[in-house]
N, C-alpha and C positions, 0 to 999 in steps of 0.2 A: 358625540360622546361614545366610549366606548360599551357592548355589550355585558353586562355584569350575567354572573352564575352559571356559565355557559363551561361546556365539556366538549373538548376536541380529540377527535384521532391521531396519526401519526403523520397524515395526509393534510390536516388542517380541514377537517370537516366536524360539523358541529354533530356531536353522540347524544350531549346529554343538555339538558335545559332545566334548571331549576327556579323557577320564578315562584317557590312556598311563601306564601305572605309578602308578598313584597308591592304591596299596595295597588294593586293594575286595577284598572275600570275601564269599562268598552266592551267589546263583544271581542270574540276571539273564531279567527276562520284558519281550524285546521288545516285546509287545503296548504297554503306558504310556512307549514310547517318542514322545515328540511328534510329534502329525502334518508338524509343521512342519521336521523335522529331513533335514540331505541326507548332512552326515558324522555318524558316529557311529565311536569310538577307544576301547576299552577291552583294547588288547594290552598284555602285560605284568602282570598283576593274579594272583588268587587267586579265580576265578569259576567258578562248578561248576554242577553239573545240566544239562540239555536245554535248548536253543532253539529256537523253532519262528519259521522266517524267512518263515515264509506270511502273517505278520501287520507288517509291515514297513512306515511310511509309503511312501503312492505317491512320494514326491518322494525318498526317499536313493535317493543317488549313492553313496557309500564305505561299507561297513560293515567295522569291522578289530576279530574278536573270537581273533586269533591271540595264543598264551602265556598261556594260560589252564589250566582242568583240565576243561572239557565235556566232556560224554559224550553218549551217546543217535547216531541217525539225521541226516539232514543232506536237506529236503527244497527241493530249489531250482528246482521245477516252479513258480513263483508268482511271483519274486523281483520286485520293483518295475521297471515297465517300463524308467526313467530310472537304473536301478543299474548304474556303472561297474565298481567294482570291489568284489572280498569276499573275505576276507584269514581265513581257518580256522586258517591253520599251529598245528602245534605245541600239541595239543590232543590228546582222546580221543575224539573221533568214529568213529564205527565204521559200518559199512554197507554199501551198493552206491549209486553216485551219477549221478543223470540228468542227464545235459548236451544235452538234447536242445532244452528250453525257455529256455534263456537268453536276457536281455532284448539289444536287438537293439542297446544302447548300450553292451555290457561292453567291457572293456580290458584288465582284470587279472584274475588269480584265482587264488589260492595255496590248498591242499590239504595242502599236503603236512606231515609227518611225525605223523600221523594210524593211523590202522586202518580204513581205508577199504578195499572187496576188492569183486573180483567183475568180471566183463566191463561194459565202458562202450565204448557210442558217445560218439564223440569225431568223429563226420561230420557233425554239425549244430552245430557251432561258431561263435559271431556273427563276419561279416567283420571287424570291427574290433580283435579281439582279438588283442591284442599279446605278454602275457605268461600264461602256465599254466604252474604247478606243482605238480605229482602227486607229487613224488623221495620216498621212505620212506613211502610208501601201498602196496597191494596190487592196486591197480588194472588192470585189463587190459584192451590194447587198443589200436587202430591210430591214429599221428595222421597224417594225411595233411598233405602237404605246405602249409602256405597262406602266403602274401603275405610279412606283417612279423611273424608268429608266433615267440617264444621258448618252446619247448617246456623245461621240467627236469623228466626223468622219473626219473632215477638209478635 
């Protein structure tokens, strides 16, 4: 059967993956994620088990794995230099989360309604970042004031 929702280049490499709601269940292993890939979509689905984001093509830009059932740690000491934004919500992720290494292109970054706990630096935040949301995490900790930043911490 043919691949549905899929976004190619001019080369026939796959860019973009949209699988929004489109009913998936299983676990899902970023690693065989094409290297060629910038967005990847799979919010809304029935996807379980751990992700490990340390293995992420270098070239995505959006990764959005919110409204799902993941579990496990959430390690984003690695993330792809060129990664704008990455979209967790509404998940079972659990842990304490490092914000200390975020790549220097982010924009966005939703967390929130999660089981994420613990003290977080939140002082080494990339200047461009526009939008964070922590609201129904456990998270703790100071945001200082910056530029065009929308913080939701509820």
């Amino acid at each position: 059967s043919e691949w549905k929702n899929l976004e190619w280049d001019s080369a026939d490499h796959i860019t973009e993956i949209h699988w929004y709601f489109a009913e998936l269940e299983g676990s899902l292993d970023l690693q065989w994620m094409p290297p060629t890939t910038l967005f990847f979509d799979v919010e809304r689905n029935e996807l379980t088990g751990s992700v490990d984001l340390t293995c992420l093509p270098d070239g995505l830009q959006i990764l959005n794995l919110s409204e799902n059932a993941f579990i496990g740690t959430v390690d984003l000491r690695a993330l792809p230099s060129h990664m704008e934004q990455l979209h967790l919500s509404i998940n079972n992720f659990v842990g304490a989360i490092d914000l200390t290494h975020l790549p220097a292109a982010f924009r966005q970054m939703d967390l929130s309604s999660n089981y994420f706990e613990g003290e977080t630096d939140f002082s080494q935040l990339p200047e461009d970042l526009t939008y964070l949301n922590v609201s129904r995490t456990d998270l703790v900790g100071e945001v200082r004031s910056m530029n065009a930043l929308m913080v939701h911490i509820e």
